[in-house]
MIDOSE-1310 file (N, C-alpha, C; in nm, 2 decimals, decimal comma, always signed):
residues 234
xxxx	+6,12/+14,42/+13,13/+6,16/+14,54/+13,20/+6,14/+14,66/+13,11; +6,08/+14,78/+13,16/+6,05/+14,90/+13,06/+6,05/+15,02/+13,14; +6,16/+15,12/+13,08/+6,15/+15,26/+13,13/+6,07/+15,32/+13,17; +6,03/+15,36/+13,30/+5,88/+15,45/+13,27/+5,95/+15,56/+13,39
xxxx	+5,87/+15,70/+13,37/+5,88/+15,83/+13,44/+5,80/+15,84/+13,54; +5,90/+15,91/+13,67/+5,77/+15,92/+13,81/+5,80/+16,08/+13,81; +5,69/+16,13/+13,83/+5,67/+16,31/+13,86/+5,60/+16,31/+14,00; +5,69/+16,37/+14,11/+5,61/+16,39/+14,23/+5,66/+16,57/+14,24
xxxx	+5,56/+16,66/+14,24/+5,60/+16,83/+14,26/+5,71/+16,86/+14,15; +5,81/+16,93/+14,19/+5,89/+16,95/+14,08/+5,99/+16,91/+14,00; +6,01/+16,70/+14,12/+6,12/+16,65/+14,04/+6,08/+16,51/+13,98; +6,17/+16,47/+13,90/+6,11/+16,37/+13,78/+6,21/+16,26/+13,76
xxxx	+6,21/+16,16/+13,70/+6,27/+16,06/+13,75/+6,28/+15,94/+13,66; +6,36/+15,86/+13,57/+6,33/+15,77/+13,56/+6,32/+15,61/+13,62; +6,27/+15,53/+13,59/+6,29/+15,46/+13,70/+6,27/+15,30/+13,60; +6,32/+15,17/+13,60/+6,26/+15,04/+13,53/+6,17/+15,02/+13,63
xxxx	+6,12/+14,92/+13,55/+5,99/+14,86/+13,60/+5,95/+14,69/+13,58; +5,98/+14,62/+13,65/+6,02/+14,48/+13,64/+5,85/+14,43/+13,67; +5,79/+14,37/+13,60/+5,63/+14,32/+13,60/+5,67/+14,13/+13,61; +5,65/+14,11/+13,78/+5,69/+13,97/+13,78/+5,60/+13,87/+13,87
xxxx	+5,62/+13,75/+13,94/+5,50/+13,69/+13,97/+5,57/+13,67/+14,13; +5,50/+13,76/+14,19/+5,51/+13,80/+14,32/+5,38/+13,90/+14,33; +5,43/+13,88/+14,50/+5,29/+13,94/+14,59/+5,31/+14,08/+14,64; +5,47/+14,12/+14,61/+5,44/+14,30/+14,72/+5,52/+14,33/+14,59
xxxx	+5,53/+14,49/+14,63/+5,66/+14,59/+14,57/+5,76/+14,58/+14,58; +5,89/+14,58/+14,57/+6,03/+14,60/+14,59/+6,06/+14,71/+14,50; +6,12/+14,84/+14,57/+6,20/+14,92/+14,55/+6,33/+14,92/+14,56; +6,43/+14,97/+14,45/+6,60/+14,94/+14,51/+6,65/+15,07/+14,44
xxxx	+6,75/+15,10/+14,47/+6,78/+15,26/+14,43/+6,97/+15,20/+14,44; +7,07/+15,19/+14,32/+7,14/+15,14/+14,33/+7,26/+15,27/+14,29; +7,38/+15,25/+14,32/+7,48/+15,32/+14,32/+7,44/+15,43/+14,20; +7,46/+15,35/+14,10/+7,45/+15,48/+14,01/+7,35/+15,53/+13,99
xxxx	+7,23/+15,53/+14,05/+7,09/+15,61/+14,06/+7,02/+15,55/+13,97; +7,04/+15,43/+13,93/+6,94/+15,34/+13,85/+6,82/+15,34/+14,00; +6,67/+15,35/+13,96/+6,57/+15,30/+14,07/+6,51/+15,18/+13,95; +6,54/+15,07/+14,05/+6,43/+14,95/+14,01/+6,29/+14,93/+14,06
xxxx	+6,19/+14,91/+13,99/+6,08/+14,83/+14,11/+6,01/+14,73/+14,04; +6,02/+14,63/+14,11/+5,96/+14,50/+14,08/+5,78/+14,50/+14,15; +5,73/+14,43/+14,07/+5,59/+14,46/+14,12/+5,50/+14,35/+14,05; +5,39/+14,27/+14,13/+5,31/+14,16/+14,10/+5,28/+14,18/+13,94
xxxx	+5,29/+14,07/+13,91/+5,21/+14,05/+13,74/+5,05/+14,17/+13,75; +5,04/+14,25/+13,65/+4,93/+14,28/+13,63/+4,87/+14,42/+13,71; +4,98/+14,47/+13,78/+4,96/+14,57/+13,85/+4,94/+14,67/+13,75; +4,83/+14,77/+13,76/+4,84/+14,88/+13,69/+4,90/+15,03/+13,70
xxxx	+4,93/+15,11/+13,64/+5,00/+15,23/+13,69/+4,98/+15,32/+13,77; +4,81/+15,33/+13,82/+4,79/+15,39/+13,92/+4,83/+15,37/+14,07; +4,85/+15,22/+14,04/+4,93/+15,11/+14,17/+5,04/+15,22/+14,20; +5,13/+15,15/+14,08/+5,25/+15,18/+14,11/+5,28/+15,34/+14,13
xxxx	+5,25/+15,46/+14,11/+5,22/+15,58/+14,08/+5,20/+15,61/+14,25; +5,09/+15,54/+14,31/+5,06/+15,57/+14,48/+5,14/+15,48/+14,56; +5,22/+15,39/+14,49/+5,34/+15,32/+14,58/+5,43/+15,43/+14,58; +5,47/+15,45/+14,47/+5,59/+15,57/+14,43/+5,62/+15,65/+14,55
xxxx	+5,44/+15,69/+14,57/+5,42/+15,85/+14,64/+5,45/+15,81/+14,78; +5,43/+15,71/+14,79/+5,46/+15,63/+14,98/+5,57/+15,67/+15,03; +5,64/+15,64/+14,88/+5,78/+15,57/+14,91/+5,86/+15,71/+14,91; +5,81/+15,85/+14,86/+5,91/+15,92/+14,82/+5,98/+15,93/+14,90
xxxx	+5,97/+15,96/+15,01/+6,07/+16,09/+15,12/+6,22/+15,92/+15,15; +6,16/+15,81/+15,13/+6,32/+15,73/+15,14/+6,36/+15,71/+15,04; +6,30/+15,76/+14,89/+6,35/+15,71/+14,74/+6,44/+15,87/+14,74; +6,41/+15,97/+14,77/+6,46/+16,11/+14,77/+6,59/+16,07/+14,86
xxxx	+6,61/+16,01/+15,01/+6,71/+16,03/+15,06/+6,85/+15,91/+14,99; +6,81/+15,80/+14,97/+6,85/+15,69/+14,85/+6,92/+15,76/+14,80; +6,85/+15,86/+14,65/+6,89/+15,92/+14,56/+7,03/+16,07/+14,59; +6,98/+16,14/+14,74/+7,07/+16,21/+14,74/+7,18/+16,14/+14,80
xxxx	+7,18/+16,04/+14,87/+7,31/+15,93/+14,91/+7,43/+15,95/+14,78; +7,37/+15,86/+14,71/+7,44/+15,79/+14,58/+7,44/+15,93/+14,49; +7,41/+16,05/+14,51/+7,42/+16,15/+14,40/+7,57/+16,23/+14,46; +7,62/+16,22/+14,60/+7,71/+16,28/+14,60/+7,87/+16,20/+14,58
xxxx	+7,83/+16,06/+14,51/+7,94/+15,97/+14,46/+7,98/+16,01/+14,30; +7,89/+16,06/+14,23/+7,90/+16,06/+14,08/+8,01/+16,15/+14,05; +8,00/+16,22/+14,07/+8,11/+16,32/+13,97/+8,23/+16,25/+14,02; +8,24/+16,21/+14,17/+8,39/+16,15/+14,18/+8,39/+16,01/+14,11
xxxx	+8,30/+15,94/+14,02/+8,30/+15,80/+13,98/+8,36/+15,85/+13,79; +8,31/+15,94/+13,77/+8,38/+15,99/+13,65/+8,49/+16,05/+13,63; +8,55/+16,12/+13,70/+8,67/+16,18/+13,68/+8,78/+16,15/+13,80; +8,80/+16,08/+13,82/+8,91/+16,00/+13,95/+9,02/+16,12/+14,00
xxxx	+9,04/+16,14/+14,07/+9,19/+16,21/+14,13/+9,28/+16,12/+14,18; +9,19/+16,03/+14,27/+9,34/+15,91/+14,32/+9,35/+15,97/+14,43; +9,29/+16,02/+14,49/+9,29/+16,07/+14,65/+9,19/+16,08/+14,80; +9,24/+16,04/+14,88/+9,16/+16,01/+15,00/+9,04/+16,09/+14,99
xxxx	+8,92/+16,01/+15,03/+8,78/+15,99/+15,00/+8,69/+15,98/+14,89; +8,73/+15,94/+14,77/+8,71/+15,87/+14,67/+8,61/+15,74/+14,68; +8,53/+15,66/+14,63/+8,51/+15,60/+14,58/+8,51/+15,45/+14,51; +8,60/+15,36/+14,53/+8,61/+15,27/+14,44/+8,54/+15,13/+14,44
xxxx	+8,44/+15,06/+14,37/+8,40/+14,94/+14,34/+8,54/+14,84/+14,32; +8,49/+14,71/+14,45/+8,59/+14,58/+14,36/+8,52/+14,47/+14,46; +8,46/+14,40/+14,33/+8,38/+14,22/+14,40/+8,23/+14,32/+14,42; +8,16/+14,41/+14,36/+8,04/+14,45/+14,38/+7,99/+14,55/+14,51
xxxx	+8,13/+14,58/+14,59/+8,13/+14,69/+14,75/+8,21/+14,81/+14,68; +8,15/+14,91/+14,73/+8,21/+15,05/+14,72/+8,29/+15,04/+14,85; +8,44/+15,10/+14,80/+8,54/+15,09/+14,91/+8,59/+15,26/+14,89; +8,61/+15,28/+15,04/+8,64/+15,47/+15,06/+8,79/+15,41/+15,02
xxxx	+8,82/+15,51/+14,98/+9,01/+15,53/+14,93/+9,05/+15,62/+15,03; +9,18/+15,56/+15,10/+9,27/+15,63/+15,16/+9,42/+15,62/+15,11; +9,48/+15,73/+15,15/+9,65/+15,73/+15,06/+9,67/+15,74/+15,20; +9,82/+15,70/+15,25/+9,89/+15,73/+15,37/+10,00/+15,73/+15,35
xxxx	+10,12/+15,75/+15,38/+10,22/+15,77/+15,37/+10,32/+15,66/+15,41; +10,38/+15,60/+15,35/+10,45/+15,49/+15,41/+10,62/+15,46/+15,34; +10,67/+15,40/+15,40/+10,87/+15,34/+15,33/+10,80/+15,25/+15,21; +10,71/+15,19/+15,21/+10,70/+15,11/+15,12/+10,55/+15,12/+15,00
xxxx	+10,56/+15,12/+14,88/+10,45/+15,07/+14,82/+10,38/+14,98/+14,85; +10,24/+15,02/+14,84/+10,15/+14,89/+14,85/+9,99/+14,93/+14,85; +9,92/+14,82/+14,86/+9,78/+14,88/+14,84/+9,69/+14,76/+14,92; +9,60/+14,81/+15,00/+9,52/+14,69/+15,08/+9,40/+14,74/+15,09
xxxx	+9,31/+14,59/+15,13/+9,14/+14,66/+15,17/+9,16/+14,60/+15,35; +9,08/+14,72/+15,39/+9,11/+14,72/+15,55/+8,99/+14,75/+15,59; +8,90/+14,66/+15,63/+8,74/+14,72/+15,69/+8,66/+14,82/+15,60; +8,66/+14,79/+15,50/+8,60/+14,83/+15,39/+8,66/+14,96/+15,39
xxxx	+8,78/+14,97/+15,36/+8,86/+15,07/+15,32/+9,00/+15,03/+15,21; +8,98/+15,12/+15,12/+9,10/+15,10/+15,01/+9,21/+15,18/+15,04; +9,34/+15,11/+15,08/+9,44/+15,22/+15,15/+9,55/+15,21/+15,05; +9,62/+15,26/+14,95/+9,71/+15,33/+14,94/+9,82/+15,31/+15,04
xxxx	+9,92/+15,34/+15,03/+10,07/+15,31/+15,12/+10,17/+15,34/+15,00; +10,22/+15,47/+15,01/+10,34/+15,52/+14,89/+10,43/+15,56/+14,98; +10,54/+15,56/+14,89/+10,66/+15,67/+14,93/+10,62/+15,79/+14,93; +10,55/+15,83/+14,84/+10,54/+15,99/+14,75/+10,47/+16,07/+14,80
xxxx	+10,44/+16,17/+14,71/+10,34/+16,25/+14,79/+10,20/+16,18/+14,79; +10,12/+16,25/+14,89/+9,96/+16,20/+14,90/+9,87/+16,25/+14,81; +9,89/+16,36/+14,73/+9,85/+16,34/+14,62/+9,92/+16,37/+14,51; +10,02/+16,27/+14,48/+10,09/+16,24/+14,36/+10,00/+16,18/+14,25
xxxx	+9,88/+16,17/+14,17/+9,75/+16,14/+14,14/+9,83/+16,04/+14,02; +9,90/+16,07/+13,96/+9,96/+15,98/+13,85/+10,00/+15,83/+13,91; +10,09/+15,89/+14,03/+10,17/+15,76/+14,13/+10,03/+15,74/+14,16; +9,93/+15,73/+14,26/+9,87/+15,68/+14,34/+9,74/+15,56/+14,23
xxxx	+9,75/+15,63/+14,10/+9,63/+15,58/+14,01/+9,73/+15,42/+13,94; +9,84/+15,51/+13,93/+9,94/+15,34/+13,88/+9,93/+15,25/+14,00; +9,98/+15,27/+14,13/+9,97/+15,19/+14,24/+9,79/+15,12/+14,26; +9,73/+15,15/+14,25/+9,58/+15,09/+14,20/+9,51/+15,04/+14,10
xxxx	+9,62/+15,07/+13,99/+9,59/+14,98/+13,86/+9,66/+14,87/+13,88; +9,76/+14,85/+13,94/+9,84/+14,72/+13,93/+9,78/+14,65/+14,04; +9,74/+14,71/+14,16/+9,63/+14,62/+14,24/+9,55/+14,54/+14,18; +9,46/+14,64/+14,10/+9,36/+14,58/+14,04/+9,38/+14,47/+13,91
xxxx	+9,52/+14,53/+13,85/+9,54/+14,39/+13,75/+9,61/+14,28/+13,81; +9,65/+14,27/+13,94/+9,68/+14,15/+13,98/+9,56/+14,09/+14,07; +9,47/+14,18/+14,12/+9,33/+14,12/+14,17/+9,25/+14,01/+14,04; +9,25/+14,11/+13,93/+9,16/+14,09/+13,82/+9,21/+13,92/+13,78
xxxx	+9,35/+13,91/+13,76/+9,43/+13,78/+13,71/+9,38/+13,69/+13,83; +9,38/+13,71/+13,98/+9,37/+13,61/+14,07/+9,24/+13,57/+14,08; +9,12/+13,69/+14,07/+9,02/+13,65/+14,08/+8,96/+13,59/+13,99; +8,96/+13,61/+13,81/+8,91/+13,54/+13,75/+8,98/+13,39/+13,73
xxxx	+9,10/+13,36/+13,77/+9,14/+13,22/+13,72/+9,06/+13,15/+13,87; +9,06/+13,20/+13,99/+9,00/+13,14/+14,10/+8,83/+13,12/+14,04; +8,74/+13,16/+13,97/+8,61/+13,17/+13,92/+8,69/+13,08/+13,83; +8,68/+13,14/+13,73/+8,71/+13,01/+13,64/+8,70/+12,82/+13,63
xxxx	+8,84/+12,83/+13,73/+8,86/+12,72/+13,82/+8,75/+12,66/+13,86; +8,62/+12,68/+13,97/+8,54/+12,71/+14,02/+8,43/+12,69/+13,96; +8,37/+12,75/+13,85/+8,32/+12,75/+13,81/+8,32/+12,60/+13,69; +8,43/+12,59/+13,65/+8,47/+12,46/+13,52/+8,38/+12,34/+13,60
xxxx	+8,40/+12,34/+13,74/+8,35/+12,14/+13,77/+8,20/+12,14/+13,77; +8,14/+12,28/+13,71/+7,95/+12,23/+13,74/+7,98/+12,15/+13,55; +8,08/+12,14/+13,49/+8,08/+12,11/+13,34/+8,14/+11,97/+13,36; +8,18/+11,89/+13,24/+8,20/+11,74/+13,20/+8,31/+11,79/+13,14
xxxx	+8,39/+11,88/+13,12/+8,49/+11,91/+12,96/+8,62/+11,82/+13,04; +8,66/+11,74/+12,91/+8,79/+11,69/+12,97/+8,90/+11,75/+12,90; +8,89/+11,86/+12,94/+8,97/+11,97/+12,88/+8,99/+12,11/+12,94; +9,14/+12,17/+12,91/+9,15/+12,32/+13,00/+9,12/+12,42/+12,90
xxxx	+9,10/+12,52/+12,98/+9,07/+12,67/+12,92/+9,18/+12,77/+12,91; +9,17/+12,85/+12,84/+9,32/+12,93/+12,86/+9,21/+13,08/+12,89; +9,25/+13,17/+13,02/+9,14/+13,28/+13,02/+9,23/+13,39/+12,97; +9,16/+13,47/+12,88/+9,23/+13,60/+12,84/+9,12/+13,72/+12,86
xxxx	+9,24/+13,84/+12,95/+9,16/+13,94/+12,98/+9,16/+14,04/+12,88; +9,11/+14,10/+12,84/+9,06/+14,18/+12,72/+8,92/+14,29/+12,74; +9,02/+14,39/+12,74/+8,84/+14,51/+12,70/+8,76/+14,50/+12,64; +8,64/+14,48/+12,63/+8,51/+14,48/+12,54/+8,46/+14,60/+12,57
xxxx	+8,37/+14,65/+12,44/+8,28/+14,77/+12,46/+8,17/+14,72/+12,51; +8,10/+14,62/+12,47/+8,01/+14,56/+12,48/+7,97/+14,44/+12,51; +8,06/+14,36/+12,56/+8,04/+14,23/+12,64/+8,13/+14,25/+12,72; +8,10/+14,11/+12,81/+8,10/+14,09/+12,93/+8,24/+14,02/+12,93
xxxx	+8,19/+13,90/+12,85/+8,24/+13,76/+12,81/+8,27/+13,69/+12,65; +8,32/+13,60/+12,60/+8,35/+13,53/+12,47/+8,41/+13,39/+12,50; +8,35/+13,31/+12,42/+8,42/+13,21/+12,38/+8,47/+13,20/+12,23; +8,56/+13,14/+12,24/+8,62/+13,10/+12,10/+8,64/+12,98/+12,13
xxxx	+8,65/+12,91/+11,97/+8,61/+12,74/+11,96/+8,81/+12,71/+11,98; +8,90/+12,80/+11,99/+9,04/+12,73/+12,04/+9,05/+12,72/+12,19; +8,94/+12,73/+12,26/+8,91/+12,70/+12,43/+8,95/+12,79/+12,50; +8,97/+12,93/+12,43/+8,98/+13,06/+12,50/+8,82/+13,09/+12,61
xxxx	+8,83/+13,15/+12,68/+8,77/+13,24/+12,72/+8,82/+13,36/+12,79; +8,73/+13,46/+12,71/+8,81/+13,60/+12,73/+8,67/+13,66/+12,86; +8,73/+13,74/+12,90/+8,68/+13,82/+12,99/+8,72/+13,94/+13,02; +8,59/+14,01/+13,05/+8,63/+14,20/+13,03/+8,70/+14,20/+13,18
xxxx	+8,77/+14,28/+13,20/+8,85/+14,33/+13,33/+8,76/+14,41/+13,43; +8,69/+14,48/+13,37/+8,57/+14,55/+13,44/+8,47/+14,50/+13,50; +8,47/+14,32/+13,50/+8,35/+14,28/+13,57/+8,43/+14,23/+13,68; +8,55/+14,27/+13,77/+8,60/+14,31/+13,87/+8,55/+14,38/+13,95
xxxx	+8,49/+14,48/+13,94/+8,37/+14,59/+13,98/+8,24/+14,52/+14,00; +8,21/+14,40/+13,97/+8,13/+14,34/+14,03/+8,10/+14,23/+14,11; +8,01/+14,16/+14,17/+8,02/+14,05/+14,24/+8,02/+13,92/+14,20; +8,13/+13,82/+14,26/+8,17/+13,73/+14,24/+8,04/+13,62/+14,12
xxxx	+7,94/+13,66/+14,22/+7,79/+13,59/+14,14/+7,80/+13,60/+14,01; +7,83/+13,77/+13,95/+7,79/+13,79/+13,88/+7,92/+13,72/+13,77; +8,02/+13,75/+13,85/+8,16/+13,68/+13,75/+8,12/+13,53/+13,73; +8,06/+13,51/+13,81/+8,03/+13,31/+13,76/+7,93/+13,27/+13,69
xxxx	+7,80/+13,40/+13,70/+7,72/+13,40/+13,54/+7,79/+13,38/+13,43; +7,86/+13,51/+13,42/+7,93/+13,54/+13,31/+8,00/+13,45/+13,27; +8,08/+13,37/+13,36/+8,17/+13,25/+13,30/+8,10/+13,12/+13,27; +7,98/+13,11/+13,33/+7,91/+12,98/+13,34/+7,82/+13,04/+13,15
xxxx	+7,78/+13,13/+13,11/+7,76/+13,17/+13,06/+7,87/+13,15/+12,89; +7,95/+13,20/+12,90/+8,06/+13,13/+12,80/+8,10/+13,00/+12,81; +8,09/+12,99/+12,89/+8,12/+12,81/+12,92/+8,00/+12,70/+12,82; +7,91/+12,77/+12,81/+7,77/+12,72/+12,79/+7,78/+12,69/+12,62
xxxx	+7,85/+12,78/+12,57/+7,88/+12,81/+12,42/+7,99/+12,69/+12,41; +8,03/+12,63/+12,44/+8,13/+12,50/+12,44/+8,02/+12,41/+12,34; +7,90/+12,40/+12,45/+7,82/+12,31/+12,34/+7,72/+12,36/+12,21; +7,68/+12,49/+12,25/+7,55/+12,57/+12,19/+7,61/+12,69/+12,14
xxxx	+7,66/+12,73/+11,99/+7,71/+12,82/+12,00/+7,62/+12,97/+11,99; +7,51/+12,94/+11,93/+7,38/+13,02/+11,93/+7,28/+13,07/+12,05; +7,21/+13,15/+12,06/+7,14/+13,14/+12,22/+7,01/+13,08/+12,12; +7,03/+12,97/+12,18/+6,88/+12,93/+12,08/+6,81/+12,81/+12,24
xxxx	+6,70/+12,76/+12,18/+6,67/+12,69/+12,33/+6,75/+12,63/+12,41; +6,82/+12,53/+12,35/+6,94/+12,45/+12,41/+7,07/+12,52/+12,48; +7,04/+12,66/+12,47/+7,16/+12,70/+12,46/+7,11/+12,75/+12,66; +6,99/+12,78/+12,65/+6,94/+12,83/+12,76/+6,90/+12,73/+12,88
xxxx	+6,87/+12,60/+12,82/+6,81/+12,51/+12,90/+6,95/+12,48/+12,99; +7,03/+12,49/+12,92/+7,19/+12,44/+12,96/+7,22/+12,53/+13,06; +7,23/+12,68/+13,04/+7,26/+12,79/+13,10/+7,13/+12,79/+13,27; +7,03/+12,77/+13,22/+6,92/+12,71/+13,37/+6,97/+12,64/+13,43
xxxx	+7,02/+12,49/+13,37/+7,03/+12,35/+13,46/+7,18/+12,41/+13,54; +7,27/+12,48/+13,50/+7,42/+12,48/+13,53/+7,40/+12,67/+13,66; +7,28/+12,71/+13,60/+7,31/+12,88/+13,72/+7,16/+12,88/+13,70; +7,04/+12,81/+13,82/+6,91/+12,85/+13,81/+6,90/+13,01/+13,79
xxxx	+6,94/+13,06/+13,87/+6,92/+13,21/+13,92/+6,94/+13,27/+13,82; +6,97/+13,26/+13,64/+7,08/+13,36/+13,62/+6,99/+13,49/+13,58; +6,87/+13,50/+13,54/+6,80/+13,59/+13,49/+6,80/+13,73/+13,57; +6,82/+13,63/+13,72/+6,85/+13,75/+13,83/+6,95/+13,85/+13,87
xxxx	+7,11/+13,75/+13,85/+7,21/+13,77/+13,86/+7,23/+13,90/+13,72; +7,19/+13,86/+13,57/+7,21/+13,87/+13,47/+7,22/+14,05/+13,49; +7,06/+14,05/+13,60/+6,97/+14,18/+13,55/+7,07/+14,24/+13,62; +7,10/+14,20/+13,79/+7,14/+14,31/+13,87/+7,33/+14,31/+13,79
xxxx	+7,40/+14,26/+13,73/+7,47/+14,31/+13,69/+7,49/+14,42/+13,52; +7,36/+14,44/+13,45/+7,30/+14,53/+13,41/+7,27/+14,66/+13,44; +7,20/+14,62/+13,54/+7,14/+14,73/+13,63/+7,30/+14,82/+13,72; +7,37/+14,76/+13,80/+7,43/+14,77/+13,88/+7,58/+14,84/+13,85
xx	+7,60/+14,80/+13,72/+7,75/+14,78/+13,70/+7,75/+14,81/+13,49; +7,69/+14,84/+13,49/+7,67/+14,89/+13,31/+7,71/+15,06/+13,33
């Protein structure tokens, strides 16, 4: 995969460029304005350059979609029409007013339910942090779980959630595996790379061949999964 620039009139763009063994183009234009395109082994840039230009006027409407998400994805208020990723879906935020706390997804809606005010932004961001750290605990021991029987270990794992700057995942040889909290924001797939992925370091603590042939036979797909949560969610 390698960075390259598209210039159509006066706007500019960067975009990856996945060189793979297939027969057409695939364009994808993802939340955060990452553009992918996948394209047959050996295609040259004048290809891709007059695909580009095909494609503009639906890569332009793509782009202005997902460009009016961003500023609300960096600075949060905590208030109806917001934004929020969980399991890999962008869910609209609603607050409503209710006798009770609580927080639900309702047809792809994230609803809030406080005593307080509707935009109490301190109250409404605590009430969705504790959602999410009791999602985060349910979902990864449910992957986990799940994930352990494609293995032989006659042995348990203890999972610990933990911030990483820069990984995903960790094993340690006392049968920890840690996991970032953040890959909550993505889809389940990608959570069971990630864990099938540490899991793998049980036998191979190095990425050296063995370590991959293991990681193939246990998640064919992962190169795929690997990218779009890369791409997707970085």
């Amino acid at each position: 995969m390698k960075k390259l620039k598209f210039i159509y009139g006066k706007y500019k763009y960067e975009y990856n460029l996945i060189l793979e063994k297939r027969k057409t183009f695939s364009l994808s234009v993802y939340p955060d304005m990452k553009i992918v395109l996948r394209a047959p082994n050996k295609t040259d840039l004048d290809e891709i350059e007059k695909f580009l230009k095909r494609k503009w006027l639906w890569l332009d409407r793509q782009l202005k979609f997902f460009a009016q998400f961003q500023g609300k994805r960096i600075n949060k208020s905590y208030v109806s029409g917001e934004s929020f990723l969980y399991l890999g879906r962008q869910y609209k935020l609603v607050v409503e007013k209710s006798k009770e706390d609580s927080v639900s997804l309702q047809k792809g809606r994230l609803i809030i339910y406080t005593k307080g005010k509707l935009r109490d932004n301190k109250r409404n961001k605590k009430l969705l942090d504790s959602w999410y750290r009791d999602k985060i605990e349910m979902v990864f021991n449910e992957r986990l779980a799940e994930v352990v029987k494609k293995f032989d270990f006659d042995f348990d794992f203890k999972l610990i959630i933990r911030k990483m700057n820069k990984r995903w995942g960790s094993y340690a040889k006392n049968k920890n595996i840690s996991l970032n909290p953040l890959l909550i924001n993505a889809s389940k797939k990608c959570i069971d790379y990630v864990i099938t992925h540490e899991l793998c370091h049980v036998n191979y603590n190095k990425h050296n061949k063995e370590f991959f042939r293991l990681l193939s036979k246990k998640f064919p797909n992962w190169e795929k999964v690997k990218e779009e949560l890369e791409l997707r969610f970085i």
